[in-house]
N, C-alpha and C positions, 0 to 999 in steps of 0.2 A: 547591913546588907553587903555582900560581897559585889565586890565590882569585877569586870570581866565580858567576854563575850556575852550576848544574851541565850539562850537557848531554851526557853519557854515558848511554845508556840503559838499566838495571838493573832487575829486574823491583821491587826495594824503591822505587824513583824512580815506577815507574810505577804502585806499589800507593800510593803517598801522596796522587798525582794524583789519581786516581779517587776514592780515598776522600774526599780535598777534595770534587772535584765532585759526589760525592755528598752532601755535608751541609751544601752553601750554595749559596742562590741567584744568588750573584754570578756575574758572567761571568768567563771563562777568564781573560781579559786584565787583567784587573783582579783577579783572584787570583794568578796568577802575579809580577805588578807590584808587590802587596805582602808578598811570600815571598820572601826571600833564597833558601829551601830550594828552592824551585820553579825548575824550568827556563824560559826564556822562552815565550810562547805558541805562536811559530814553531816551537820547539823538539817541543811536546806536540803538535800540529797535524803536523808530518813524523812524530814517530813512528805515530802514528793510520794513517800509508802503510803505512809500513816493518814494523812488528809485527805482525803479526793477534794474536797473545795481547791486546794493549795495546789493541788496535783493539774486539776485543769487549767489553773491561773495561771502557774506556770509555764504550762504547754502554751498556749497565748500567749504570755512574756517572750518564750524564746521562737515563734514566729513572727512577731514581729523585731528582733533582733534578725532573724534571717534578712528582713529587708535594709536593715542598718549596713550588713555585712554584702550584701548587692552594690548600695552604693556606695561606701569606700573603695569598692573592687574599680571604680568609675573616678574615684578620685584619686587613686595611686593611680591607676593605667593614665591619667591627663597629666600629673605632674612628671614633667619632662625637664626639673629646675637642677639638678644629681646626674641629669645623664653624659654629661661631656662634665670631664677634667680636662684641667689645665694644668703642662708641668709646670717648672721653674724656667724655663727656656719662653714659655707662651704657646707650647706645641697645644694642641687640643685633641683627646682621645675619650673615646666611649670608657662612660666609665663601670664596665662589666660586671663589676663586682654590686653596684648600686644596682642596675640596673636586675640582676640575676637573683639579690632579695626582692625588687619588685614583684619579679615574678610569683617568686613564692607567696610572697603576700596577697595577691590577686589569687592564685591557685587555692593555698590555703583559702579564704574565704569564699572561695566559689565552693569548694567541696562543704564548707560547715552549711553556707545557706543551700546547695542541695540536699543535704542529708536533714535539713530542719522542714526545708519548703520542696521536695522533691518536682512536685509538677508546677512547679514556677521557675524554680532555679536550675532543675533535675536536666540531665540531657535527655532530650526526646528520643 
C-alpha cells in the first residue's frame, strides 16, 4: 500500500476534517499541510462539490470556527503584555509595530468571522 496523504473519501475522513475546522482558527491550507492524517486542501475543497453530506458538515465546521475567530479577536485586543518597549537606557515607548499587527489580527479575523457568520459578526 502506498503511503501518503489520504485522499479516498470516507465519512470518518470527513468527520476529522470538520471537526479540525471546527476547533481552530487556522486556515484550511495550513492545517491540512501540517497533518499527515489530513487530505490535501484541493482534496477537502473537491469534496465540498462532490458530497452534499461533507458539504453541509462543513458549512457547520466553519461557523463555528467563526465563533473561535470572535474570540481570539477578544484575546489579542486584552493582551497589552508587547505594547510598551523598553530601550537600553530604560526609556519606555509604544511599541507600534506590535501593536499595528494587533490590529490586523483583530481586523483580519473580524472580517473572516463576518464573511462566515455575517449577521452575528456582520456590521449592521
Amino acid at each position: 500500500m502506498a503511503a501518503g496523504r489520504p485522499t479516498t473519501y470516507t465519512p470518518e475522513l470527513a468527520a476529522l476534517v470538520c471537526e479540525r475546522v471546527s476547533t481552530t482558527t487556522m486556515g484550511l491550507k495550513k492545517m491540512c499541510d501540517m497533518s499527515s492524517d489530513m487530505p490535501d486542501q484541493s482534496t477537502v475543497n473537491l469534496w465540498r462539490y462532490k458530497h452534499k453530506e461533507f458539504s453541509d458538515q462543513y458549512a457547520v465546521a466553519k461557523l463555528k470556527q467563526a465563533d473561535l475567530l470572535a474570540e481570539e479577536c477578544l484575546d489579542i485586543a486584552d493582551d497589552g503584555e508587547r505594547d510598551i518597549k523598553i530601550d537600553s537606557e530604560g526609556k519606555q515607548s509604544c511599541n507600534v509595530e506590535f501593536v499595528a499587527r494587533s490590529r490586523l489580527r483583530v481586523d483580519t479575523r473580524k472580517w473572516l468571522a463576518a464573511k462566515l457568520l455575517p449577521r452575528q459578526y456582520g456590521e449592521a
